[in-house]
mmJSON file of the N, C-alpha and C atoms, coordinates in Angstrom:
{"data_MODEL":{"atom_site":{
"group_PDB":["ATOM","ATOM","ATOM","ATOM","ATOM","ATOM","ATOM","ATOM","ATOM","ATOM","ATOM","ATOM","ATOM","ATOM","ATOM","ATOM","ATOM","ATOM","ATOM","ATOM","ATOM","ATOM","ATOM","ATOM","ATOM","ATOM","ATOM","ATOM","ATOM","ATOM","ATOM","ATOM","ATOM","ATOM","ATOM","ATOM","ATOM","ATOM","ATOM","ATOM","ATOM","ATOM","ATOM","ATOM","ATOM","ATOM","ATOM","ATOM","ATOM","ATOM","ATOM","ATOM","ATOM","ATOM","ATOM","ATOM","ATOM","ATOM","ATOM","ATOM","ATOM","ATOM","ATOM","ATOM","ATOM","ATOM","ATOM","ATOM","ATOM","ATOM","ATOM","ATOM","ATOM","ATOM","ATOM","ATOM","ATOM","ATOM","ATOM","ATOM","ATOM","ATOM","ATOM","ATOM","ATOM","ATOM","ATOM","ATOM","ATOM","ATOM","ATOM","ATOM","ATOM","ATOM","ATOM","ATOM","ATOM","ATOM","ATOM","ATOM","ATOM","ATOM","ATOM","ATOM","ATOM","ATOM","ATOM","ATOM","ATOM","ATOM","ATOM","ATOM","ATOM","ATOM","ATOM","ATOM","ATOM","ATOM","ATOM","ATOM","ATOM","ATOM","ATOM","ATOM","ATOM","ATOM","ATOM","ATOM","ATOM","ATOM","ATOM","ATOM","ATOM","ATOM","ATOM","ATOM","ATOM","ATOM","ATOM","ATOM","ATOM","ATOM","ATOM","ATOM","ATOM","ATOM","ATOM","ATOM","ATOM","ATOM","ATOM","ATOM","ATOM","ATOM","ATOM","ATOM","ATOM","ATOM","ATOM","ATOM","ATOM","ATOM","ATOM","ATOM","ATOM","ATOM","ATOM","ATOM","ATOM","ATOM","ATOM","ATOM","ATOM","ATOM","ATOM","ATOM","ATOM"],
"id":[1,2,3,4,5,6,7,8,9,10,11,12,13,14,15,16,17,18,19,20,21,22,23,24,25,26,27,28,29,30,31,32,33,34,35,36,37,38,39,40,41,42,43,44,45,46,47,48,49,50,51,52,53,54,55,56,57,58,59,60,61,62,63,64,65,66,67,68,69,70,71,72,73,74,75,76,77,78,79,80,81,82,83,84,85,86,87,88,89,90,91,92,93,94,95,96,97,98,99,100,101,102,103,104,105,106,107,108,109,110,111,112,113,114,115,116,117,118,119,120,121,122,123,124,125,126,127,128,129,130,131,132,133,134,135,136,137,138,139,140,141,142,143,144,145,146,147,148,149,150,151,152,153,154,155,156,157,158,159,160,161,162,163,164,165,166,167,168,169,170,171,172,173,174,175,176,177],
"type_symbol":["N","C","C","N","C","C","N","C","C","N","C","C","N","C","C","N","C","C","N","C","C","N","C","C","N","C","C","N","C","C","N","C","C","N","C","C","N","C","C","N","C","C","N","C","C","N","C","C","N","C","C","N","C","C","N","C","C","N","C","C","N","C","C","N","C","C","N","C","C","N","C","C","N","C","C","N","C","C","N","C","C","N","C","C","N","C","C","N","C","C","N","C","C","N","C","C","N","C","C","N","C","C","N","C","C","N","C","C","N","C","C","N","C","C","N","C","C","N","C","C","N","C","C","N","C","C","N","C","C","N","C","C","N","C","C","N","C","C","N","C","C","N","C","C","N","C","C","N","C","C","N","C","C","N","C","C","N","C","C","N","C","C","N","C","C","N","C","C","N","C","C","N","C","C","N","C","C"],
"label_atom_id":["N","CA","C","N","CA","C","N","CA","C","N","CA","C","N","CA","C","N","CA","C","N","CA","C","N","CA","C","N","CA","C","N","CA","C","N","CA","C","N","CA","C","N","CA","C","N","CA","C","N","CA","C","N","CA","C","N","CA","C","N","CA","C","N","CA","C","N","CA","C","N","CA","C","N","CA","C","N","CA","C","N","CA","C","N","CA","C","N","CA","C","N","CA","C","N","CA","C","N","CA","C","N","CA","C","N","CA","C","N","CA","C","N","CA","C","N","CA","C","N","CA","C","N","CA","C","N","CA","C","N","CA","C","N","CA","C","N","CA","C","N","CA","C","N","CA","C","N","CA","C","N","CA","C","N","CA","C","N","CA","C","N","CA","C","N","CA","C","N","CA","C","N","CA","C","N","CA","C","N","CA","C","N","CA","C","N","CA","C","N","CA","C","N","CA","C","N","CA","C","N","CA","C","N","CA","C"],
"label_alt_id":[null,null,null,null,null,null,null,null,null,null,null,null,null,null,null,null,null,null,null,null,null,null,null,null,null,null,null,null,null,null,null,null,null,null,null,null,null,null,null,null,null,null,null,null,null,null,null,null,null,null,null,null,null,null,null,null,null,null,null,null,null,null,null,null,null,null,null,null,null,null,null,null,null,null,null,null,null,null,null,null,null,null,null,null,null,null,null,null,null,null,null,null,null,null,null,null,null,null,null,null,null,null,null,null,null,null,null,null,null,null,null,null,null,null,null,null,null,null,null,null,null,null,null,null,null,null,null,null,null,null,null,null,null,null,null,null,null,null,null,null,null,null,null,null,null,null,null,null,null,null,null,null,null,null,null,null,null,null,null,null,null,null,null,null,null,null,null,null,null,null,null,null,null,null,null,null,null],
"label_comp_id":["UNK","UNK","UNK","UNK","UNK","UNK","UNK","UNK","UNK","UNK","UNK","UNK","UNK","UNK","UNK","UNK","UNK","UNK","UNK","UNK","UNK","UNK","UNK","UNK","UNK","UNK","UNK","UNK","UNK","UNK","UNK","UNK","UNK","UNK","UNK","UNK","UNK","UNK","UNK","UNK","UNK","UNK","UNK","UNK","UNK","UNK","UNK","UNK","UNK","UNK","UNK","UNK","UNK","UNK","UNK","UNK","UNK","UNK","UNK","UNK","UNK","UNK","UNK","UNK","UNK","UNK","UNK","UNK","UNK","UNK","UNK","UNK","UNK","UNK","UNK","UNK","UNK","UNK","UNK","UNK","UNK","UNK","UNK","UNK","UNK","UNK","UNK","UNK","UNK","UNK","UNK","UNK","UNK","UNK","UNK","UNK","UNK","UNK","UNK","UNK","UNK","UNK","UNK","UNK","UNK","UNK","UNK","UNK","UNK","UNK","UNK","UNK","UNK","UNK","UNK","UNK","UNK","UNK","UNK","UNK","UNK","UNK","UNK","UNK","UNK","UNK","UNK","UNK","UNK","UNK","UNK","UNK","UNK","UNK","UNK","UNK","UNK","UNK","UNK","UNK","UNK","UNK","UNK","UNK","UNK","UNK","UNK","UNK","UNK","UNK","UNK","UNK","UNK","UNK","UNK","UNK","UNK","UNK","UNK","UNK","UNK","UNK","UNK","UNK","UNK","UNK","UNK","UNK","UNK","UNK","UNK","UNK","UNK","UNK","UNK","UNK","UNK"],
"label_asym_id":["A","A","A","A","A","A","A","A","A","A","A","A","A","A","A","A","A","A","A","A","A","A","A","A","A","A","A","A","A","A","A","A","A","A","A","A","A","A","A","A","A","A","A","A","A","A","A","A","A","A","A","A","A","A","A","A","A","A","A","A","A","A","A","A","A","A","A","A","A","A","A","A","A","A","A","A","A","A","A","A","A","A","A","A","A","A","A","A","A","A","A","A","A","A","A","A","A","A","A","A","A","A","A","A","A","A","A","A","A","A","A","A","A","A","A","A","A","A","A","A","A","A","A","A","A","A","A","A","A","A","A","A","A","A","A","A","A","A","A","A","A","A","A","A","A","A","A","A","A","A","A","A","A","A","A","A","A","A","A","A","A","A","A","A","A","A","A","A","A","A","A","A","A","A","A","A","A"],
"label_entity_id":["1","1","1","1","1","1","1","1","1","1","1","1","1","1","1","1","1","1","1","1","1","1","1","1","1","1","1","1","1","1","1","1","1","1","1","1","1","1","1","1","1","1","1","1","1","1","1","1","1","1","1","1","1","1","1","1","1","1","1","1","1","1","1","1","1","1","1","1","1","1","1","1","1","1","1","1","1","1","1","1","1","1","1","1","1","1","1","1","1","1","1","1","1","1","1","1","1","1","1","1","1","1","1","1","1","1","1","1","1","1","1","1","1","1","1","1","1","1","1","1","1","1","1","1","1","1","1","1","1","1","1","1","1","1","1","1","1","1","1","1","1","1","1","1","1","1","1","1","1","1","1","1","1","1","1","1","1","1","1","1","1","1","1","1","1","1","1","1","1","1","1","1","1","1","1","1","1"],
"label_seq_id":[1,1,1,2,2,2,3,3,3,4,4,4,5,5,5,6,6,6,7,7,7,8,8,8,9,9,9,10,10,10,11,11,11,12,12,12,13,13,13,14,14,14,15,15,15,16,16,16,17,17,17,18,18,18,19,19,19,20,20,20,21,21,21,22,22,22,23,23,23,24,24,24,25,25,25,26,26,26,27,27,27,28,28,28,29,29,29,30,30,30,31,31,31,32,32,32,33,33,33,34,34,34,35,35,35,36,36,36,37,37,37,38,38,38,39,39,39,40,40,40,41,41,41,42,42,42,43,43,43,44,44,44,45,45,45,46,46,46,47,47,47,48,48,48,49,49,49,50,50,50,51,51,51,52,52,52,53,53,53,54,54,54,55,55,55,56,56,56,57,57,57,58,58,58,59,59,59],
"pdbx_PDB_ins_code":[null,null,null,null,null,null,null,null,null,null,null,null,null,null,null,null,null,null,null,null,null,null,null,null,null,null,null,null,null,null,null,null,null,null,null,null,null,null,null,null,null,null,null,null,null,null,null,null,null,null,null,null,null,null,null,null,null,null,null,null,null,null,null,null,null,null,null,null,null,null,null,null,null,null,null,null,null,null,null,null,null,null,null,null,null,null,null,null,null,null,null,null,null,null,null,null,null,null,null,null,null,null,null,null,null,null,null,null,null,null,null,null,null,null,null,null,null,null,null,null,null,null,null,null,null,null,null,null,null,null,null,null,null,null,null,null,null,null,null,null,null,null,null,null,null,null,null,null,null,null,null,null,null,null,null,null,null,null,null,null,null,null,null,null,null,null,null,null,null,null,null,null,null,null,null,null,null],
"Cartn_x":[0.84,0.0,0.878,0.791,1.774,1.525,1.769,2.117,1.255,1.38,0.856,-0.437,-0.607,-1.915,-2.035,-2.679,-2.991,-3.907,-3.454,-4.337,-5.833,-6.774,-7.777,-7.64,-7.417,-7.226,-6.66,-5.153,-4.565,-3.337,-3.482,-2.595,-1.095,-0.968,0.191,0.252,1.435,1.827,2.231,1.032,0.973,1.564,2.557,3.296,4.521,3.488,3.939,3.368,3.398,2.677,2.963,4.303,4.655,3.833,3.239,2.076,1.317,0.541,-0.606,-0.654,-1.739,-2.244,-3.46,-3.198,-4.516,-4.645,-5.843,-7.094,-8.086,-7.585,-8.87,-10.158,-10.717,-12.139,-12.977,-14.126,-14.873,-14.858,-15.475,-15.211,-13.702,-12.672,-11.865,-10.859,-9.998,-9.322,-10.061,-9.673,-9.884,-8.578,-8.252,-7.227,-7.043,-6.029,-6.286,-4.614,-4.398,-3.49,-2.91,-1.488,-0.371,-0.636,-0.515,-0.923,-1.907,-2.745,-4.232,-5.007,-4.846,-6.166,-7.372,-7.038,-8.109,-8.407,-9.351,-9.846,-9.113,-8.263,-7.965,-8.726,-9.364,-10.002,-9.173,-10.089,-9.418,-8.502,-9.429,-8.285,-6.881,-7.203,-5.51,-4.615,-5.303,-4.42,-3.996,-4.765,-4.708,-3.311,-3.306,-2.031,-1.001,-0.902,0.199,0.706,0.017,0.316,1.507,1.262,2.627,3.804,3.939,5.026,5.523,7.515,7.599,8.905,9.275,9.639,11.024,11.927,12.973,14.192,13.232,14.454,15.073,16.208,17.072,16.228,14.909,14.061,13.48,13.098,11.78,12.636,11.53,11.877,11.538],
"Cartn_y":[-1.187,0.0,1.241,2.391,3.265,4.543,5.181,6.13,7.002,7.385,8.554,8.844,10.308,10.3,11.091,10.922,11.846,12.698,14.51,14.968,14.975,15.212,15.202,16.051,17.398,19.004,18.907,18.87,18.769,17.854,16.599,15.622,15.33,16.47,16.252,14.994,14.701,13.727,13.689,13.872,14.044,13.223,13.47,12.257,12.789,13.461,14.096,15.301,15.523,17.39,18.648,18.365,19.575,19.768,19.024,18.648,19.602,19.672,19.713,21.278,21.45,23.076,22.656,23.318,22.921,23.86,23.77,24.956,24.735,25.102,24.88,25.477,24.452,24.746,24.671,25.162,25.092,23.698,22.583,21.349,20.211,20.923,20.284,20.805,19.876,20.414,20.362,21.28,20.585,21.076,20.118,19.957,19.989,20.931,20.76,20.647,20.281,20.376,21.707,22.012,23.02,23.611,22.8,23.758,23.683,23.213,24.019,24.008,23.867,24.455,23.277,21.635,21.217,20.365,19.617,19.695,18.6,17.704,16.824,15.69,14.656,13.785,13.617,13.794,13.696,12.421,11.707,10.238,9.953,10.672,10.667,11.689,13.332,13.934,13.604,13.455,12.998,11.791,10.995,9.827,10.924,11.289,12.633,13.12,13.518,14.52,14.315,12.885,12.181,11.669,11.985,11.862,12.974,12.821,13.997,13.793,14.459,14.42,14.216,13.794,13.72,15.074,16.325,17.597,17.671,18.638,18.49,19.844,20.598,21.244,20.619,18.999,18.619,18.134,18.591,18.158,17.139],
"Cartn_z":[0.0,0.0,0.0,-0.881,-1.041,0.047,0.938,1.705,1.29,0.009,-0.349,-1.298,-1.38,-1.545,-3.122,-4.009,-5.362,-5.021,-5.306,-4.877,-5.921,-5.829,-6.678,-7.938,-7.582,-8.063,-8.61,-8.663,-9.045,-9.575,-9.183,-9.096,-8.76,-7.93,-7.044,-6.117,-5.902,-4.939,-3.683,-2.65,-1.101,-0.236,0.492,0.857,2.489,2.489,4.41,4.459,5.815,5.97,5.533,5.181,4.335,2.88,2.5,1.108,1.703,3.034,2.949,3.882,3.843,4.904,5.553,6.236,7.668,7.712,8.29,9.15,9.936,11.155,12.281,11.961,12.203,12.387,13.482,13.634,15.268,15.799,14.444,14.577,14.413,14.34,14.443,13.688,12.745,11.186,10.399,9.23,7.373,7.114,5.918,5.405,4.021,3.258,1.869,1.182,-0.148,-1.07,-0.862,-0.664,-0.299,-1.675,-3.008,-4.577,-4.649,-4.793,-5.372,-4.286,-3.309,-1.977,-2.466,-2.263,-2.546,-1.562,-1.266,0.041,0.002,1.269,1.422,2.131,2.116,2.99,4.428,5.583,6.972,7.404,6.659,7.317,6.289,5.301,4.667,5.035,5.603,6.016,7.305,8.173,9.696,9.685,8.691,8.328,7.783,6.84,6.038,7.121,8.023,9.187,10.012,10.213,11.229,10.19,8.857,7.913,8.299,7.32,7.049,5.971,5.296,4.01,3.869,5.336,5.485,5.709,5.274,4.428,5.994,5.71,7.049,8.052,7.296,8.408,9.292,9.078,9.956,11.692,12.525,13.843,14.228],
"occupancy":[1.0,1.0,1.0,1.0,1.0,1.0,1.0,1.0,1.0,1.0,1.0,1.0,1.0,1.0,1.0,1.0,1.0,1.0,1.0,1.0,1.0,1.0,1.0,1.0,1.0,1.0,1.0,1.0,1.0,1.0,1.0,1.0,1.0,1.0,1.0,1.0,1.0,1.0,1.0,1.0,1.0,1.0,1.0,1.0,1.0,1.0,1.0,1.0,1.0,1.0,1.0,1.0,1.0,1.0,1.0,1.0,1.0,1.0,1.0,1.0,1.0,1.0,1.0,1.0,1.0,1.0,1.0,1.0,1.0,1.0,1.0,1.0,1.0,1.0,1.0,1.0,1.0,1.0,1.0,1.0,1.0,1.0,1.0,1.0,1.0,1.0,1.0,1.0,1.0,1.0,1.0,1.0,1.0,1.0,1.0,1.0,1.0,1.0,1.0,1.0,1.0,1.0,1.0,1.0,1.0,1.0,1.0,1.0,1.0,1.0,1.0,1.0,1.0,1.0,1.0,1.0,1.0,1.0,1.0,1.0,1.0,1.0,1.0,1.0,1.0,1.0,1.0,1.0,1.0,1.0,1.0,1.0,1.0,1.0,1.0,1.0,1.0,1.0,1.0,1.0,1.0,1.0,1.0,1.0,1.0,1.0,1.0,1.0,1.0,1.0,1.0,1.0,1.0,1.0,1.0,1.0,1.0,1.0,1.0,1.0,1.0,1.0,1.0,1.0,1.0,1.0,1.0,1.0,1.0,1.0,1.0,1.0,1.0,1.0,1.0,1.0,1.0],
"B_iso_or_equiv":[0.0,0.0,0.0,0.0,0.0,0.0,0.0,0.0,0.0,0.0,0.0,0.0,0.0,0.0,0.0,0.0,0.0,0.0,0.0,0.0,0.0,0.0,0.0,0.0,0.0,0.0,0.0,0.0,0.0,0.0,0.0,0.0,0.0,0.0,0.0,0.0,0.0,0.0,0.0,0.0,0.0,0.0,0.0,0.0,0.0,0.0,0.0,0.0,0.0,0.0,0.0,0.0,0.0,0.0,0.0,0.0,0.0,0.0,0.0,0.0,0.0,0.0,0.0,0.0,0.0,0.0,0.0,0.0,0.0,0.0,0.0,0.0,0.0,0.0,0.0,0.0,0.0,0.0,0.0,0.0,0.0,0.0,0.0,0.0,0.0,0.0,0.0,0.0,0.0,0.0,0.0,0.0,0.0,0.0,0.0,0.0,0.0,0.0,0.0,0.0,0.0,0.0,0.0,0.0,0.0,0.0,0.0,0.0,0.0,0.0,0.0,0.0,0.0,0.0,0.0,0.0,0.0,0.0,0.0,0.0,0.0,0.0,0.0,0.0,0.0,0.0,0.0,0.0,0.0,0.0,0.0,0.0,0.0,0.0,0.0,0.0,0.0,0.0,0.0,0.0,0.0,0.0,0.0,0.0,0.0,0.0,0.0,0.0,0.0,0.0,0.0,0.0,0.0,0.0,0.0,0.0,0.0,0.0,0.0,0.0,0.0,0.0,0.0,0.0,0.0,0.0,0.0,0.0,0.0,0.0,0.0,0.0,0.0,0.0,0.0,0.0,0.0],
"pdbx_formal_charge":[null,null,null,null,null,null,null,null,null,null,null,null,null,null,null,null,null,null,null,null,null,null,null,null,null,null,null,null,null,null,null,null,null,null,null,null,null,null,null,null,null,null,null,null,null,null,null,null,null,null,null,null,null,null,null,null,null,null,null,null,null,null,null,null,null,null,null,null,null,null,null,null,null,null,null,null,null,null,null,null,null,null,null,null,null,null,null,null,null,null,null,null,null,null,null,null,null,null,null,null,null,null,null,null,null,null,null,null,null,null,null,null,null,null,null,null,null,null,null,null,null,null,null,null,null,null,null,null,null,null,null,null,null,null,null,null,null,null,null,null,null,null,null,null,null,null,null,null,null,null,null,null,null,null,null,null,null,null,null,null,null,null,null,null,null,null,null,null,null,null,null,null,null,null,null,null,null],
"auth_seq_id":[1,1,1,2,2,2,3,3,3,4,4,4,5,5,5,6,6,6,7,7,7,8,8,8,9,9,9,10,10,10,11,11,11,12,12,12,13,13,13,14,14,14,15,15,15,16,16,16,17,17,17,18,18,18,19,19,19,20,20,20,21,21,21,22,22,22,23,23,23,24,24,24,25,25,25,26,26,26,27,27,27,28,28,28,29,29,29,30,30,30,31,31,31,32,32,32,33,33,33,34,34,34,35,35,35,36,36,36,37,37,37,38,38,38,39,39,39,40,40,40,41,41,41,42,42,42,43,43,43,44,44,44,45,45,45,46,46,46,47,47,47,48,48,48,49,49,49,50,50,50,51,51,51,52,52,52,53,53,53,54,54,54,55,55,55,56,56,56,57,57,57,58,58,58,59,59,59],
"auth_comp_id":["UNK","UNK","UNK","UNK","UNK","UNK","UNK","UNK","UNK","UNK","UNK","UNK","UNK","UNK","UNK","UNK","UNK","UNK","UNK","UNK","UNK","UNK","UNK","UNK","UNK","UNK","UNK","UNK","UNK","UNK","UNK","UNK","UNK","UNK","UNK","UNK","UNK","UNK","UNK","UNK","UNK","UNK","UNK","UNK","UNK","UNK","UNK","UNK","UNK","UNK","UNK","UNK","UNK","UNK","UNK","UNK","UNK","UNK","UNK","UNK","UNK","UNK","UNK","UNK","UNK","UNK","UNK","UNK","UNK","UNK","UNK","UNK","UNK","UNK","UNK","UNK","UNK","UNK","UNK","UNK","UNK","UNK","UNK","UNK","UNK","UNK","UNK","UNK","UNK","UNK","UNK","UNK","UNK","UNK","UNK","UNK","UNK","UNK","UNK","UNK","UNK","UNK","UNK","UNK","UNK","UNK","UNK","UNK","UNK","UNK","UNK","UNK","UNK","UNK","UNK","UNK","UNK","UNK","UNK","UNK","UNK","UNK","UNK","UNK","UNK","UNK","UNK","UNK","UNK","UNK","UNK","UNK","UNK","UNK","UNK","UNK","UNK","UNK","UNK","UNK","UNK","UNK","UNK","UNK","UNK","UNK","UNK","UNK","UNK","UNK","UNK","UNK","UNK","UNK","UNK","UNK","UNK","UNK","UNK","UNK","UNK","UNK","UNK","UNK","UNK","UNK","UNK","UNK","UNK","UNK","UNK","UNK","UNK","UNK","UNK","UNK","UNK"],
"auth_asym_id":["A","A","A","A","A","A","A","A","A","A","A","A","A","A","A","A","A","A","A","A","A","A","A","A","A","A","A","A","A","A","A","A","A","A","A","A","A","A","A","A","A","A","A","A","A","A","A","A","A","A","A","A","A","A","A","A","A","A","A","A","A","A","A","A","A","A","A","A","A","A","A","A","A","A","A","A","A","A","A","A","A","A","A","A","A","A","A","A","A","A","A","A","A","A","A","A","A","A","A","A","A","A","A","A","A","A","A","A","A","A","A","A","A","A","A","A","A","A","A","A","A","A","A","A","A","A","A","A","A","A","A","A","A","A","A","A","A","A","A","A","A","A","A","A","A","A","A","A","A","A","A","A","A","A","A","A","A","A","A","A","A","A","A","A","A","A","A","A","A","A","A","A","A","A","A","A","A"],
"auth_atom_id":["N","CA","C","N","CA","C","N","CA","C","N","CA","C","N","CA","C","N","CA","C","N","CA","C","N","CA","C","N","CA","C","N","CA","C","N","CA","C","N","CA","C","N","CA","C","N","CA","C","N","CA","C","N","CA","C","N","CA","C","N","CA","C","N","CA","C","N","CA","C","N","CA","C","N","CA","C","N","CA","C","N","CA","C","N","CA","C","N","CA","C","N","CA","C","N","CA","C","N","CA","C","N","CA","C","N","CA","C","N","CA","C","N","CA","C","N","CA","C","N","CA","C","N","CA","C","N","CA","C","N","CA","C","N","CA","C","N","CA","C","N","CA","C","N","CA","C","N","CA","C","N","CA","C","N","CA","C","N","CA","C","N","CA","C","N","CA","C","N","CA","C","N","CA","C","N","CA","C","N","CA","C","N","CA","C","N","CA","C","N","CA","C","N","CA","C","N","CA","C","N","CA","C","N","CA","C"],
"pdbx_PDB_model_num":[1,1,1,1,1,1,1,1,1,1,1,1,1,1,1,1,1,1,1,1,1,1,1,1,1,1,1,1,1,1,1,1,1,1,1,1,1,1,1,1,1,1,1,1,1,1,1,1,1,1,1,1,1,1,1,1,1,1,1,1,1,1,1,1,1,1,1,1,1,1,1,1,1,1,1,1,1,1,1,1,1,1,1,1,1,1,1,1,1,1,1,1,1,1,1,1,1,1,1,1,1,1,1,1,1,1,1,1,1,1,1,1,1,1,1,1,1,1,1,1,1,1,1,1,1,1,1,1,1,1,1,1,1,1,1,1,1,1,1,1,1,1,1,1,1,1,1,1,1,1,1,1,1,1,1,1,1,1,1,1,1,1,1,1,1,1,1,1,1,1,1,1,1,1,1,1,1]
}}}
């Protein structure tokens, strides 16, 4: 099963949190595609979330 996710919008390749942008909401997150602002499904970003892309920024 591959890690990552195709975004809908645009068909980028989502594959840790740096992909993605969040935004709180009253009810919780939503989550969308870092390029085209497209909505991401919760249970694939919520997984994306705890990746991370290796670069020598992540903590």
């Amino acid at each position: 099963m591959s890690s990552a996710y195709t975004c809908d919008g645009c068909g980028a390749r989502l594959g840790a949190v740096e992909d993605l942008q969040r935004e709180p909401t009253t009810t919780g997150r939503t989550w969308y595609c870092r390029y085209c602002r497209t909505r991401v499904p919760s249970v694939v970003a919520e997984r994306l979330s705890h990746r991370r892309d290796g670069s020598p920024t992540d903590r």
